[in-house]
N, C-alpha and C positions, 0 to 999 in steps of 0.2 A: 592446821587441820583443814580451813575452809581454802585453803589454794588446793592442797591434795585434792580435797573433794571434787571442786570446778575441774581440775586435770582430766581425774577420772572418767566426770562427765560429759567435756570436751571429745575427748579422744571416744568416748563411746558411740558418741552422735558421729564423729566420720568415720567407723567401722573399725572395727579388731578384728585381729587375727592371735589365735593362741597356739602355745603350744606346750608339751608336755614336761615337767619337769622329771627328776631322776624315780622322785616317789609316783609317778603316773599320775601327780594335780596339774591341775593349767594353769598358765602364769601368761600374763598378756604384759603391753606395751604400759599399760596405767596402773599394774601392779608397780612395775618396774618406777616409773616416774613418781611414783607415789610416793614412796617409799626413800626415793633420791628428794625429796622437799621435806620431809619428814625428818630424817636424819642429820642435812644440812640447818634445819630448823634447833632442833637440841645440840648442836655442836655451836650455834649463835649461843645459848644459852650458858651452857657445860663442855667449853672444849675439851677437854681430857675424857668428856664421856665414853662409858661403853655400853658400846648399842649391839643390842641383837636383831637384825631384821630378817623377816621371814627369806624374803629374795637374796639377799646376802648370803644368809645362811646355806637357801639351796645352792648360792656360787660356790657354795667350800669354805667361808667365813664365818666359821662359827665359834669365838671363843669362849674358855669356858668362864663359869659362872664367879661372880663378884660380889662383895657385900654391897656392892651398891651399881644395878644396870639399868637400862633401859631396852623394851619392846616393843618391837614395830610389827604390825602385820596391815600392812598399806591396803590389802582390798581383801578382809576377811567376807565368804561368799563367791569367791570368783566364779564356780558353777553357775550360782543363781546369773552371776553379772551377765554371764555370756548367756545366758537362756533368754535374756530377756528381763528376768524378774528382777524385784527390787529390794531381795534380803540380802543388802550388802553393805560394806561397812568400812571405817575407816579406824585404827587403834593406835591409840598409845600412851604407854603404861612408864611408871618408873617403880622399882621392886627394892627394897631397903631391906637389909637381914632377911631376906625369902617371902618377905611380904610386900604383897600391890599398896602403893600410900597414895598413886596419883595415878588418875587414869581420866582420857579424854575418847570419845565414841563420837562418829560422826556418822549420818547414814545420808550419803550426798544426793539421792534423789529427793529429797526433802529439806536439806541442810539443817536438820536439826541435831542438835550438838548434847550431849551428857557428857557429865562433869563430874567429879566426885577427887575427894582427899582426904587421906587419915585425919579427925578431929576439924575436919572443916564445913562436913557432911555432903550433899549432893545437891545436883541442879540439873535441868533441861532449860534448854535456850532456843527457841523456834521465834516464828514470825510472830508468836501470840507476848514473845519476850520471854524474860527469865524467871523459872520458875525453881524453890527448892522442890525436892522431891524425898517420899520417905517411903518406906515401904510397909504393909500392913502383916498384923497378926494371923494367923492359919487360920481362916473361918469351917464350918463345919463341914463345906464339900469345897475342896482345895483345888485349885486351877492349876493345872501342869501345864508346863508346858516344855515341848521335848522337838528334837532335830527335824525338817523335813525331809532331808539328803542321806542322814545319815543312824534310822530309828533301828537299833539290832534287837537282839530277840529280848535279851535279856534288860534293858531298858523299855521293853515295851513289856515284861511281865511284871516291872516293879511297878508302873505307872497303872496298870488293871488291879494289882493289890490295894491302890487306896481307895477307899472305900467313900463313894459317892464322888468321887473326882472328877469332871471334866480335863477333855484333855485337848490344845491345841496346836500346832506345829510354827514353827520360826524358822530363820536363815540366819547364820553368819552371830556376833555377839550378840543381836538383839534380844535374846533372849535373854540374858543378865538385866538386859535395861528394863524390861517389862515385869521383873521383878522388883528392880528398884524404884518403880514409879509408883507402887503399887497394884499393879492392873494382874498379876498371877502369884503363884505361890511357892513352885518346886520347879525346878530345872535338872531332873536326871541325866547323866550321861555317861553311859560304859564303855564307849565306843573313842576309841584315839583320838585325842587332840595335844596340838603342840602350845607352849607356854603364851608363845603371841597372840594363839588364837582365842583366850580366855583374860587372859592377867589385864586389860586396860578395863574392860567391862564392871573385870571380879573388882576391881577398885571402884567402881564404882557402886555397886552393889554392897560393898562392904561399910561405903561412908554413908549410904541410904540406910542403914542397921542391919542387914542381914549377910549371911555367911555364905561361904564355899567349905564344905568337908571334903575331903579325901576318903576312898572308900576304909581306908583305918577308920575315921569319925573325927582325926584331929582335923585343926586347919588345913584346906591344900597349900604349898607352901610351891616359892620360886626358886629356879635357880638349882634346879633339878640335872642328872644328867642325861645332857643331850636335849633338854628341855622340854624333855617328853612329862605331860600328864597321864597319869590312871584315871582311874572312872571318878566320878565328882556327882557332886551332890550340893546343888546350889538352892540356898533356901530364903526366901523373904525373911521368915520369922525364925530366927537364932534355937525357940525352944520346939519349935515341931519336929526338932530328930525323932523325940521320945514317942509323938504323935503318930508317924508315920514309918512304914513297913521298914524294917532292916535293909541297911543299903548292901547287897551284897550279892 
């Protein structure tokens, strides 16, 4: 994770250039490299693995889904990357029976690193060192927090339904992470995202105690086809569905 990260940032500092992939996102040179250290990394681990990578996938390699893969999405935020900004991110997940069990977040402007595993609970590791992390109960005006790139209408009608809410904006998975550390509360999202762009985060979010629903209200689960996500409903605290507006 922290070589990808250095790549990223490497290549950033001597200039990109991007260009458009088939769905009209931009993919640059430190997507691409990222994503080749990443996958070469878990095949050290798990030769026989099967891996989904974002880039991959848009080259036409995309198999389908396994009781047991792994997801890469080497430079979740590419927007932000190339804007300049710093909501961006490094992932990787491993998905067991349709569920995230292991998931690693890396936001390489900062190299700090999230951690999380089914029954092992979660961690942040920065230059202050390694910290567990947990995430808190719904207090009575509830911290959203919701896309900057990508807020549709109807994500933004459910987020004015709660009542007394604050509401702030993120990039790329960090918003999972700012759930799991405790620092917000809801993460709505109606708006398309693919499985890589969620599942390492949601793992970790889910070993800090809290959930991802699916707009049904079950679990969101992996390994979907085409690895397309529906709208999600990412929560700190497990029992505030009932607390808060209908997701839908």
């Amino acid at each position: 994770m922290r070589e990808a990260g250095a790549t990223i940032e490497q290549l950033k500092a001597a200039g990109l250039q991007s260009r458009d992939k088939a769905d009209a996102s931009p993919v640059t040179e430190a997507d691409e490299a990222a994503e080749r250290i990443l996958a070469a990394a878990v095949r050290a681990l798990e030769p026989e693995a099967l891996i989904v990578g974002e880039e991959a996938a848009s080259a036409g390699h995309l198999p389908p889904p396994a009781r047991r893969f792994w997801l890469i999405d080497p430079l979740d935020g590419t927007r932000d990357f190339l804007a300049g900004r710093d909501g961006y991110t490094v992932n990787l997940a491993l998905v067991v029976d349709g569920v995230p069990v292991f998931g690693l977040v890396l936001h390489p402007p900062t190299a700090r690193l999230w951690g999380g595993a089914a029954g092992e609970g979660a961690w942040r590791l920065d230059a202050g060192g390694r910290a567990r992390i947990r995430t808190r109960p719904l207090p009575p005006a509830p911290a959203l927090i919701v896309s900057h790139s990508h807020l549709d209408e109807r994500t933004r009608a459910w987020a004015e339904a709660v009542t007394g809410a604050s509401r702030t904006s993120a990039g790329s998975s960090l918003k999972f992470c700012l759930l799991a550390e405790g620092a917000a509360d809801a993460y709505p999202r109606f708006g398309p995202t693919m499985e890589w762009d969620t599942a390492a985060a949601d793992a970790v979010l889910r070993a800090a105690g809290g959930v991802t629903h699916g707009e049904d209200g079950a679990l969101l689960r992996y390994g979907k086809p085409g690895y397309r996500n529906g709208p999600f409903l990412a929560l700190a605290d497990p029992s505030a569905a009932s607390r808060l507006p209908e997701f839908r």
